[in-house]
TILOZA-65042 format. One record per residue (C-alpha): x, y, z. Coordinates in steps of 0.1 Angstrom, whole numbers, padded with zeros to 4 digits, always signed. Layout:
<pts>
XYZ ...
</pts>
This chain:
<pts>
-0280+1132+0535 -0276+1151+0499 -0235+1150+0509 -0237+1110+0518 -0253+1110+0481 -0227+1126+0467 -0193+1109+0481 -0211+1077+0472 -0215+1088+0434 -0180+1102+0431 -0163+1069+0453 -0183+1047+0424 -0178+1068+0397 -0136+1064+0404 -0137+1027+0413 -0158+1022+0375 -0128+1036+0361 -0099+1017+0382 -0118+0985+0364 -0118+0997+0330 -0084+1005+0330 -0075+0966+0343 -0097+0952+0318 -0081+0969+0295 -0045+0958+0305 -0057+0923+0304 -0075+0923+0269 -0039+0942+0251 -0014+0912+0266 -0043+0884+0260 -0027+0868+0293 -0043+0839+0307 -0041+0827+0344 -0048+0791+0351 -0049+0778+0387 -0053+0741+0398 -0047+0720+0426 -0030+0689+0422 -0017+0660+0446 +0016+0651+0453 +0036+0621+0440 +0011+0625+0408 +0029+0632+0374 +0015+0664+0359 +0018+0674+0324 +0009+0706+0314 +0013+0725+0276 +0025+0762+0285 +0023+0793+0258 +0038+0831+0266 -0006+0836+0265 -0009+0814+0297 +0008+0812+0330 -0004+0786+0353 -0004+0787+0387 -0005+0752+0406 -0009+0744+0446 -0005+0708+0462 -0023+0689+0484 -0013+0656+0502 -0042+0628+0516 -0026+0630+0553 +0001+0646+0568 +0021+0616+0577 +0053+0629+0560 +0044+0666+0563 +0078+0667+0582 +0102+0662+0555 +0106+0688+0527 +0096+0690+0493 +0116+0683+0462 +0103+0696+0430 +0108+0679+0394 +0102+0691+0361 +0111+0681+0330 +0101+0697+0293 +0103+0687+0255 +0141+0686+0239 +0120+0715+0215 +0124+0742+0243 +0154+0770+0234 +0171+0792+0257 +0163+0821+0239 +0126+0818+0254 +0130+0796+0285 +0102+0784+0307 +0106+0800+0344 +0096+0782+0377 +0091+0798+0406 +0082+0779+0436 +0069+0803+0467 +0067+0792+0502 +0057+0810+0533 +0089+0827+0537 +0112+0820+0508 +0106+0822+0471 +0130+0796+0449 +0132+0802+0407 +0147+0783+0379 +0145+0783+0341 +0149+0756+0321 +0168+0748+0302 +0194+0748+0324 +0225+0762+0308 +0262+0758+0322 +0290+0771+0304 +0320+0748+0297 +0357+0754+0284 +0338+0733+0252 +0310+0754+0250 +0276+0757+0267 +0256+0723+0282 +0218+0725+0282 +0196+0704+0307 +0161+0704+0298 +0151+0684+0332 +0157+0693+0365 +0154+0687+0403 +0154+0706+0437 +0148+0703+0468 +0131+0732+0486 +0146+0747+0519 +0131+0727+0547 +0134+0753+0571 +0123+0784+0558 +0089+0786+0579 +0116+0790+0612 +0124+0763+0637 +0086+0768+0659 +0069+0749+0625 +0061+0714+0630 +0057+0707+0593 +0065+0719+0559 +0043+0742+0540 +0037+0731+0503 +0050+0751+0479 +0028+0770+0451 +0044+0769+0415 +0039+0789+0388 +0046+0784+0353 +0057+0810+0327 +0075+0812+0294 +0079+0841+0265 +0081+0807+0240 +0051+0817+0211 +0054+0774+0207 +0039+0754+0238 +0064+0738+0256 +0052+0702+0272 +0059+0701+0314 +0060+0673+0334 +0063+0679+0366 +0062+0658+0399 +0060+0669+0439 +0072+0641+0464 +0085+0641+0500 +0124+0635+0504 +0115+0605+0528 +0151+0597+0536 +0162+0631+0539 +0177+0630+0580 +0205+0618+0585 +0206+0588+0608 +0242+0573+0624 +0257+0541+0606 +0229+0543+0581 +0236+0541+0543 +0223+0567+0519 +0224+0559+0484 +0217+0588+0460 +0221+0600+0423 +0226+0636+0414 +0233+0656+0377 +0245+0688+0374 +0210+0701+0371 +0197+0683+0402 +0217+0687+0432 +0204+0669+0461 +0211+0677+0500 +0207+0660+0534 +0201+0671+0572 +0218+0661+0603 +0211+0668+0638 +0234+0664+0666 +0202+0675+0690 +0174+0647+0694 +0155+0658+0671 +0153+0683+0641 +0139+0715+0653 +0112+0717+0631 +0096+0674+0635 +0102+0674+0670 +0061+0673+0678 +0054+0650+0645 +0045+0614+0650 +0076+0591+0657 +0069+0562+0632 +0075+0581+0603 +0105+0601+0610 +0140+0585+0620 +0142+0580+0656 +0172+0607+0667 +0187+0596+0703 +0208+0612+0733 +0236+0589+0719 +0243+0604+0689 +0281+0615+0691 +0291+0652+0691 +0315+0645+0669 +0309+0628+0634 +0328+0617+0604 +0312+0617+0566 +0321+0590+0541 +0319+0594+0509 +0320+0569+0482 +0313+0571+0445 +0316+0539+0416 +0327+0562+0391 +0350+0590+0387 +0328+0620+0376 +0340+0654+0389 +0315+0665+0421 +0318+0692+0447 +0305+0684+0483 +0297+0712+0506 +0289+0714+0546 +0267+0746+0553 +0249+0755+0582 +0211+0749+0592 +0192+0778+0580 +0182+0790+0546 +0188+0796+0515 +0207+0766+0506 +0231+0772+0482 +0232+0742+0463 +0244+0750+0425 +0281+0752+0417 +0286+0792+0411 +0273+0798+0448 +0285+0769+0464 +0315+0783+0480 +0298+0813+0500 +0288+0789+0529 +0302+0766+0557 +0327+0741+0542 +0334+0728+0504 +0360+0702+0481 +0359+0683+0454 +0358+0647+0445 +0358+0619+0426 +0356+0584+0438 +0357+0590+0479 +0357+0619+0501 +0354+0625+0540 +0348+0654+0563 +0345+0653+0600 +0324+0675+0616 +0321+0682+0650 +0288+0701+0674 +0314+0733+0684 +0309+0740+0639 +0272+0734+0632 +0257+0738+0672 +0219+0731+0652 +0229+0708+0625 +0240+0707+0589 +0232+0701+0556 +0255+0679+0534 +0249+0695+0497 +0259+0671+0467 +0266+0691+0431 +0280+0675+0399 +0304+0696+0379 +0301+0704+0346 +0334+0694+0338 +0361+0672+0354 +0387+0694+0347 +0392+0709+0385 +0391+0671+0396 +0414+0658+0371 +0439+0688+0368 +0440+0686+0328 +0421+0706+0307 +0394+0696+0284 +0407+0716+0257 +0439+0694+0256 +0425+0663+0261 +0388+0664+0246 +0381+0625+0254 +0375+0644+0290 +0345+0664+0276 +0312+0642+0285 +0282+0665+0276 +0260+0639+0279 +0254+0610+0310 +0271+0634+0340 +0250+0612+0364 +0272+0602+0395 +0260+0581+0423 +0271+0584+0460 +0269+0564+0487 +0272+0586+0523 +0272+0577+0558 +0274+0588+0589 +0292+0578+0614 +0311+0586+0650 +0343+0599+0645 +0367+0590+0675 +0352+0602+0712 +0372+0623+0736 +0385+0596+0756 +0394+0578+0725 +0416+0604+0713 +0427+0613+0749 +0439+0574+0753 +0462+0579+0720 +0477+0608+0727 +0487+0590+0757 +0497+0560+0744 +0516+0575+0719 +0539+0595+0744 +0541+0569+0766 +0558+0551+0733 +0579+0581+0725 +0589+0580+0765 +0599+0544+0762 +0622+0550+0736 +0638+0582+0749 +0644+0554+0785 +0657+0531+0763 +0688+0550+0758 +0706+0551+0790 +0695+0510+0795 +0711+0502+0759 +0740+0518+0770 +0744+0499+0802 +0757+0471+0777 +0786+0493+0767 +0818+0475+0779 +0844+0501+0785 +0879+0491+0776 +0907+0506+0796 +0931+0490+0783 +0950+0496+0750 +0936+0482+0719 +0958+0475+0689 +0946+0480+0655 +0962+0452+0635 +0976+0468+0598 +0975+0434+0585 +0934+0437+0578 +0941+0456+0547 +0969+0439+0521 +0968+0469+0503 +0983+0492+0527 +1018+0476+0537 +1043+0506+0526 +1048+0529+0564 +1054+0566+0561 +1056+0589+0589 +1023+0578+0604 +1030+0602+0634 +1035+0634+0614 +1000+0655+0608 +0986+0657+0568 +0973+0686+0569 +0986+0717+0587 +0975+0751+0595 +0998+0784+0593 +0987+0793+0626 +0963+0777+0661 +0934+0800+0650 +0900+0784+0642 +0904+0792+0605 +0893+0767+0582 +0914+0780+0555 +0952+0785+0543 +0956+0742+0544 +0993+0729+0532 +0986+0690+0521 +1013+0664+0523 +1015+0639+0509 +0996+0608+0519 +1007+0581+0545 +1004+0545+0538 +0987+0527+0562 +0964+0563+0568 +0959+0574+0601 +0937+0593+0626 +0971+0610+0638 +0981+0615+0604 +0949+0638+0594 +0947+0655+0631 +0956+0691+0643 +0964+0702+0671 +0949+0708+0706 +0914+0731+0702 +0904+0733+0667 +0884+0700+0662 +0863+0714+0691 +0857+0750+0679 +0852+0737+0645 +0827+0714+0654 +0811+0738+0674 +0800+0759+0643 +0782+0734+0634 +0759+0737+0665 +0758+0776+0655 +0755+0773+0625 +0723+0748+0629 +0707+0772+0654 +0707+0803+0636 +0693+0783+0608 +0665+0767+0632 +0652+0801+0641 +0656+0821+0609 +0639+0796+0587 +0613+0783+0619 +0600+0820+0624 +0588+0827+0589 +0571+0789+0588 +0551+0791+0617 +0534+0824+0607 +0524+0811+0568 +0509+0780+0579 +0495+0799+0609 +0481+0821+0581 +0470+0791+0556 +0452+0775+0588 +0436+0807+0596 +0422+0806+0558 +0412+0773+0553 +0384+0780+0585 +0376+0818+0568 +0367+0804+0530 +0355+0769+0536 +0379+0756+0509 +0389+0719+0519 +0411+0718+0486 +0433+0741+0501 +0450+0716+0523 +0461+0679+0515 +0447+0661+0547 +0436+0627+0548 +0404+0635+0560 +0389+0601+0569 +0413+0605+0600 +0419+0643+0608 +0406+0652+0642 +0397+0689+0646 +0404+0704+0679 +0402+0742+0690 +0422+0760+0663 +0438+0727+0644 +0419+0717+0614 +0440+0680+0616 +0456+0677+0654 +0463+0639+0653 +0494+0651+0625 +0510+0680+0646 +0509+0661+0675 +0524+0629+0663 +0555+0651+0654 +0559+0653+0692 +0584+0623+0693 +0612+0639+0670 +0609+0671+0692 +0615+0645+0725 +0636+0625+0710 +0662+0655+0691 +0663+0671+0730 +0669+0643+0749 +0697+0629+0725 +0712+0665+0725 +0710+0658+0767 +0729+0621+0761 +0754+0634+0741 +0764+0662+0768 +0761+0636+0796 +0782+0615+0779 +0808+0638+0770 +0809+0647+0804 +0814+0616+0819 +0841+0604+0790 +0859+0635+0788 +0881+0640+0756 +0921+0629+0750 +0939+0654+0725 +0957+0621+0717 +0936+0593+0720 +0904+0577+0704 +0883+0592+0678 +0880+0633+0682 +0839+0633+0692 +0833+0666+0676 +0802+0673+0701 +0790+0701+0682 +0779+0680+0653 +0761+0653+0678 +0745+0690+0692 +0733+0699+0658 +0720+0661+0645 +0699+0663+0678 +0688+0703+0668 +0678+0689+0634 +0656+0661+0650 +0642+0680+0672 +0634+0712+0644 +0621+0682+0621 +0592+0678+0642 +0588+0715+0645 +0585+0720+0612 +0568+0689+0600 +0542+0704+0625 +0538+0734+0609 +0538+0719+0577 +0506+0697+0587 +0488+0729+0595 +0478+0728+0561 +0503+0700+0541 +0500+0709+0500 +0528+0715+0473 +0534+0749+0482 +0551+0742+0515 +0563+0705+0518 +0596+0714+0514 +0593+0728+0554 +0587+0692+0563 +0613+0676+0545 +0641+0703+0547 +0653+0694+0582 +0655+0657+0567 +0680+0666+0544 +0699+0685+0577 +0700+0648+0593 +0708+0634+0559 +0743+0654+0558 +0749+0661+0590 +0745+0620+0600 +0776+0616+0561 +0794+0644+0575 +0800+0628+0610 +0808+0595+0599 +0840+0609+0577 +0846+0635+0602 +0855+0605+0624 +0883+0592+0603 +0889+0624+0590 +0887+0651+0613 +0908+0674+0595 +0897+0670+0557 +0863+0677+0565 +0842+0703+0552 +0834+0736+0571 +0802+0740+0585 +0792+0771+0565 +0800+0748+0534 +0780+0720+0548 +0752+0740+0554 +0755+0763+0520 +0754+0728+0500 +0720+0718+0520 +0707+0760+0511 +0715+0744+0471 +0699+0712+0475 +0668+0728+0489 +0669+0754+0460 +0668+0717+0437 +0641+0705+0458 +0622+0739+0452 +0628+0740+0415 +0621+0702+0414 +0588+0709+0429 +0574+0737+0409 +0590+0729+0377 +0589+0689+0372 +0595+0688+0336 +0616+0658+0318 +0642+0686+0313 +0649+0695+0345 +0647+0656+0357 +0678+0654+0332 +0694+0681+0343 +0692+0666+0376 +0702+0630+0370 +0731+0644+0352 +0742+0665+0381 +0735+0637+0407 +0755+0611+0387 +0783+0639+0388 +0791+0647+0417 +0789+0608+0428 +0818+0609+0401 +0833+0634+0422 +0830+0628+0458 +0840+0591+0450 +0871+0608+0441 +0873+0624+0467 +0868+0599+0493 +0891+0572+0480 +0913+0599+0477 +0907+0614+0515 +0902+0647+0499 +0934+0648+0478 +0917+0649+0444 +0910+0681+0427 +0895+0684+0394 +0924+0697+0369 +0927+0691+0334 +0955+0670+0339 +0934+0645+0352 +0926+0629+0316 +0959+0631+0304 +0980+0615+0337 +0950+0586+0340 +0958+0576+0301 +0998+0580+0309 +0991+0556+0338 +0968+0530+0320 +0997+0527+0290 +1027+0528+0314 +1016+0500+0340 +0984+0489+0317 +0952+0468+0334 +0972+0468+0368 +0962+0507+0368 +0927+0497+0376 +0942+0474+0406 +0928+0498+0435 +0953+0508+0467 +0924+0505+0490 +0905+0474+0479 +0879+0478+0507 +0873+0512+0501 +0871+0508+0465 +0843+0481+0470 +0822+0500+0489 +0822+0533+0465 +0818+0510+0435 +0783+0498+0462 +0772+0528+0465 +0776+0544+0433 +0755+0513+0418 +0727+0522+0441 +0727+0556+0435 +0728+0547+0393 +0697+0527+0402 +0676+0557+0420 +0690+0582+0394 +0676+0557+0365 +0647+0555+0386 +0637+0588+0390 +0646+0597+0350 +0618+0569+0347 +0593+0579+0369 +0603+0618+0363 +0567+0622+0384 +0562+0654+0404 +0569+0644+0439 +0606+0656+0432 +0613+0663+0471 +0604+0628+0481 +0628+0612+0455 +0656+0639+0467 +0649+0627+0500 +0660+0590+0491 +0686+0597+0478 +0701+0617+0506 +0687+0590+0536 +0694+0564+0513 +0737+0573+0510 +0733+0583+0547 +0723+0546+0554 +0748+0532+0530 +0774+0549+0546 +0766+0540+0580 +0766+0502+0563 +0797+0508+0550 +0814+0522+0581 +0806+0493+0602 +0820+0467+0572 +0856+0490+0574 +0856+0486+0610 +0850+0444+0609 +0876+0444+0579 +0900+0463+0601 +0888+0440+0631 +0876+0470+0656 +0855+0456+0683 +0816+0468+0680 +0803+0473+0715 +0768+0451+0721 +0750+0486+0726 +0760+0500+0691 +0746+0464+0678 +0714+0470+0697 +0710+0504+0682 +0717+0494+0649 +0695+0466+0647 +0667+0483+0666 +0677+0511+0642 +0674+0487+0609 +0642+0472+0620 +0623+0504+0627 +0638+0521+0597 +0618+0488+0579 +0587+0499+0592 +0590+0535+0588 +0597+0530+0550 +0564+0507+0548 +0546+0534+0562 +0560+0562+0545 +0551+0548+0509 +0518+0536+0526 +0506+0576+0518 +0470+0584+0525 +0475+0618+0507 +0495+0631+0474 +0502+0668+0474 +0514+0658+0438 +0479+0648+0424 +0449+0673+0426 +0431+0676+0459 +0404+0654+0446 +0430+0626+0434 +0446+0628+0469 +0416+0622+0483 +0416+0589+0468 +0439+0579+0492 +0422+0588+0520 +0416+0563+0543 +0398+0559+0578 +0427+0555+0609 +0445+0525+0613 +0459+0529+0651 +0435+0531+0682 +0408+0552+0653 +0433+0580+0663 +0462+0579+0637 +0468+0567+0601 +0500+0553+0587 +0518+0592+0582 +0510+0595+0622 +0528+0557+0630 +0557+0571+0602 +0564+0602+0623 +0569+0581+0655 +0588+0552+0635 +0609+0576+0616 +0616+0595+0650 +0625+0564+0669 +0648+0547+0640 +0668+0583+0639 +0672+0581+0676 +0687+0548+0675 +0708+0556+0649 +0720+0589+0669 +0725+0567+0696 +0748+0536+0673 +0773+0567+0662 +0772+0583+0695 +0792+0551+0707 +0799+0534+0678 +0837+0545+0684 +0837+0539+0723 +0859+0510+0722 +0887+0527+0709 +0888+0560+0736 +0920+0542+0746 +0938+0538+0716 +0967+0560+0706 +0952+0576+0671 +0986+0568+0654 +0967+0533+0655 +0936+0539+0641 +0934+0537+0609 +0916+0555+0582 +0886+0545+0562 
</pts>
């Protein structure tokens, strides 16, 4: 009994002391700790001091909207200084949120101070067996020695799930980020047992794949981010990018999203910038009319809806190769129309005035020292009037072997420059899904279809057609050669190779412009547009191979001119300044100088320094009959096609914009299609019969070209612009809600380069027959 006395004395004895030393804490700070309970939806105001801290909990009449979470507003006097900010800290069962206020973001201007701001607590945090949210407690603390006036405000985010077809209408500053739930279950995990008439009524139906529209009425800088259903939320702009999916916007953005990413649902997390300067792409030091402290409130209007079902897609895929198929038929029943003449066709030399003198039309132009395939050691005559095929042919063997290298040549290109390709974008796909960084990769993402590995599917496999199309015209010109067979003295040499490599280039095209939509940005669209220039060339070089088999360029000159025009394009592309789009123009209008020489010339003309001199000798001996051309039709046709290539020169010197490649790219397909023009004209001025397939194929080949160019400026994406501009031009799928206009141009450009593979593959038929002492020269 004495000991039970004794612990009791000494247990009091210590626990006396413990209290003194608390009180004694509490009396040196002068702290104060207020508590209340307050409702929701009630506007509180409250004075604090670094003396008080108040502690607040929150109460609702009934527990009607208990499922939804809790956004939290508070707003203070413009008196309040970062140097002694007022914290809030908001604690839930399993999650504690702070903030301080005011809110400071640092710009390239200087800092930006918010002295409001909103969140939205993380609905989840309690784990998916809650039925309702637990209400937060918040407490209030500051070091200011001046109160500081809060208002604050507790309501229920009523619209917060995410219904399909529904539109939500919201407003968000860069010091209240707002975010949204959707469900691809029936219901959220954690309202599935709450009462039905107050939460939106989730369905079996809802699609496990969805698309996000985004739309906005102004043009303030904002980052949208798709992250995963579990907490924390990251939903400020420094932490944004360390979950699930992010890009910036401006005026409209998209996403779709399928079940496979977010199996339990996502959150779609809305943050304004504090600057427009990684939406605009200029910085707010250089232009300071960018800099809007002040009024950084965008508005965004989202919806949900079902982005294009498995069937759906499955039927366009089809569709689309069923087209593609229909094409690739349509070659053998075109030619079916082809009327072979046997007999011999006389070329009558009275269809140009200009060419009445005869020469030696028999005897070759050009010789070689030896029968070897050399391209090199080339004696020049002088030239025949009328020109002939005879007159610029060698002998037995070396059209075919040269043309051969072009096939060669083409291949070893396809796989040296193919290989590196396909393991960047491989690379650059593989990153896109790692990081979460939409502005990565230019897609239009109001119609890119994900699908296992492929962020954008419907644009790699709507590339399919050129890889049909290049292998089964590669096919038609073998078969044909075959069947036709080739005269050492008669008809046009066919110089298979070349046919072999335009079919290579075609099919590599769509390789490549595969590859490139893997992840399409400035970095690497000069892989989609580098076998275009190929075709570009190849299709020039076998039209004056035709008529001039023997003045033709080599194929490793051929293909060391397209190695410098992609070096342009590359330059062009990184480097777009006025200077260089001089430099460029002046080049370009050059070498039309040049090769107009040289083609009215048929490769005779060199540039000396005579040249000057003997033109001004000529004008004073014979005077304005000087300018009187020898080849009138020739001479109109140049004096064509330089003016159009005057007008896109001027044009781009204009524009001088940064989408160098594409404007290279016209000018190349744009003298490939002149010259294809201008061919056919020499061959009605010289009165060669056109067979009805080659007119098929060229019209067909006109028309589709037509539509291809209509939906090749239609762009729904500019690698030029920022990612955020580009996505300006996003737009939802035009055909079947599978493809968009770049989808219908790869199968339009595809088809209208078949046709016109197939127009020069018999565009010379007819004259198989015809001695080539006959035929003349153009």
């Amino acid at each position: 009994m004495i000991l039970i006395i004794t612990v009791s004395i000494i247990l009091n004895t210590l626990f006396c002391c413990f209290a003194d030393l608390v009180e004694t804490y509490d009396n040196a700070t002068q702290k104060t700790f207020v508590y209340n309970i307050y409702n929701y939806d009630t506007l509180i105001e409250i004075s604090v001091i670094n003396s008080t801290t108040h502690i607040l909990d929150f109460y609702e009449e009934n527990d009607l909207y208990s499922g939804y979470p809790t956004r939290v507003h508070v707003g203070t006097n413009d008196s309040i200084r970062g140097d002694n900010p007022l914290f809030v800290t908001a604690a839930q069962q399993k999650s504690i949120s702070s903030w301080e206020l005011p809110l400071t973001l640092t710009t390239n201007h200087g800092n930006l101070e918010f002295d409001d701001m909103a969140r939205t607590l993380c609905p989840h945090d309690a784990g998916p067996n809650i039925t309702s949210q637990s209400r937060p407690t918040l407490t209030l603390a500051t070091s200011s020695p001046k109160e500081i006036n809060v208002k604050i405000k507790l309501r229920r985010v009523n619209d917060f799930y995410l219904e399909i077809n529904k539109d939500v209408p919201l407003n968000v500053t860069p010091s209240s980020p707002k975010y949204y739930y959707f469900s691809f279950d029936k219901d959220p995990w954690n309202v599935s047992s709450l009462q039905k008439g107050f939460l939106p009524r989730f369905n079996y139906t809802i699609p496990k794949s969805v698309l996000l529209t985004i739309d906005s009425e102004d043009d303030v800088c904002a980052v949208v981010s798709i992250q995963n259903n579990s907490c924390p939320i990251f939903d400020n702009e420094k932490d944004v990018m360390y979950q699930g999916y992010h890009f910036t916007m401006t005026t409209r953005g998209g996403i779709t999203v399928t079940q496979s990413m977010f199996p339990n649902g996502f959150y779609v997390v809305f943050i304004v910038k504090e600057s427009d300067e990684e939406c605009t792409g200029v910085s707010e030091i250089d232009d300071v009319t960018l800099f809007r402290p002040k009024g950084r409130v965008k508005t965004f209007r989202l919806k949900v809806i079902a982005a294009a079902s498995t069937s759906e897609f499955l039927l366009g895929a089809l569709a689309s190769l069923a087209l593609i198929l229909l094409v690739t038929a349509l070659a053998p029943l075109g030619n079916l129309l082809t009327c072979r003449h046997e007999e011999l066709i006389l070329i009558e030399e009275t269809a140009v005035p200009s060419t009445s003198r005869e020469s030696d039309e028999a005897e070759p132009m050009v010789r070689n020292s030896d029968d070897s395939e050399s391209d090199i050691d080339v004696e020049v005559k002088s030239l025949p009037m009328p020109l002939n095929v005879a007159g610029l042919s060698r002998r037995s063997g070396t059209h075919s072997n040269r043309s051969n290298r072009y096939f060669w040549s083409a291949l070893t290109v396809a796989v040296v420059y193919a290989l590196p390709v396909v393991q960047l974008l491989s690379t650059y796909q593989r990153m896109v899904f790692s990081t979460g960084d939409q502005d990565v990769c230019y897609y239009n993402f109001l119609c890119a279809h994900p699908l296992g590995p492929l962020a954008d599917f419907n644009h790699v496999y709507s590339n399919l057609g050129y890889i049909i199309l290049g292998i089964a015209f590669m096919v038609q010109a073998r078969c044909r050669h075959a069947k036709v067979g080739e005269s050492q003295e008669l008809g046009i040499p066919q110089h298979l190779g070349l046919f072999y490599s335009m079919g290579l280039a075609l099919a590599m095209e769509g390789l490549l412009s595969a590859c490139y939509h893997l992840c399409p940005n400035k970095m690497n669209f000069q892989f989609d547009s580098s076998f275009m220039y190929v075709i570009a060339v190849l299709c020039i070089v076998k039209l004056y191979q035709s008529r001039h088999p023997d003045v033709n360029a080599s194929a490793h000159a051929t293909f060391m001119l397209l190695a410098l025009l992609m070096a342009i394009g590359f330059f062009g592309i990184m480097y777009p300044s006025v200077y260089f789009w001089v430099f460029f123009t002046i080049m370009h209008l050059f070498v039309c100088f040049v090769f107009t020489f040289k083609i009215y010339y048929v490769g005779r003309f060199k540039m000396e320094r005579t040249i000057v001199p003997g033109a001004w000798r000529s004008i004073r001996q014979h005077g304005w009959s000087a300018f009187k051309p020898n080849y009138t039709a020739r001479a109109v046709l140049l004096a064509i096609a330089n003016m159009a290539n005057i007008a896109l020169a001027a044009y781009g010197l204009y524009e001088h914009n940064k989408d160098f490649a594409r404007h290279l790219l016209a000018i190349l397909m744009g003298n490939a299609i002149l010259y294809n023009f201008g061919y056919v004209v020499m061959k009605l001025v010289h009165r060669e019969h056109i067979p009805a397939a080659a007119w098929l194929w060229l019209g067909l080949a006109h028309v589709v070209w037509g539509v291809a160019a209509y939906l090749f400026l239609s762009s729904r994406t500019k690698w030029s612009q920022t990612p955020a501009q580009s996505r300006q031009h996003n737009a939802l799928c035009d055909a079947m809600g599978v493809f968009d206009t770049h989808d219908l141009w790869h199968l339009a450009s595809a088809a209208a380069m078949f046709f016109s593979f197939n127009a020069l593959l018999i565009l010379d038929e007819p004259l198989d027959k015809t001695p080539r002492n006959l035929i003349p020269v153009f």
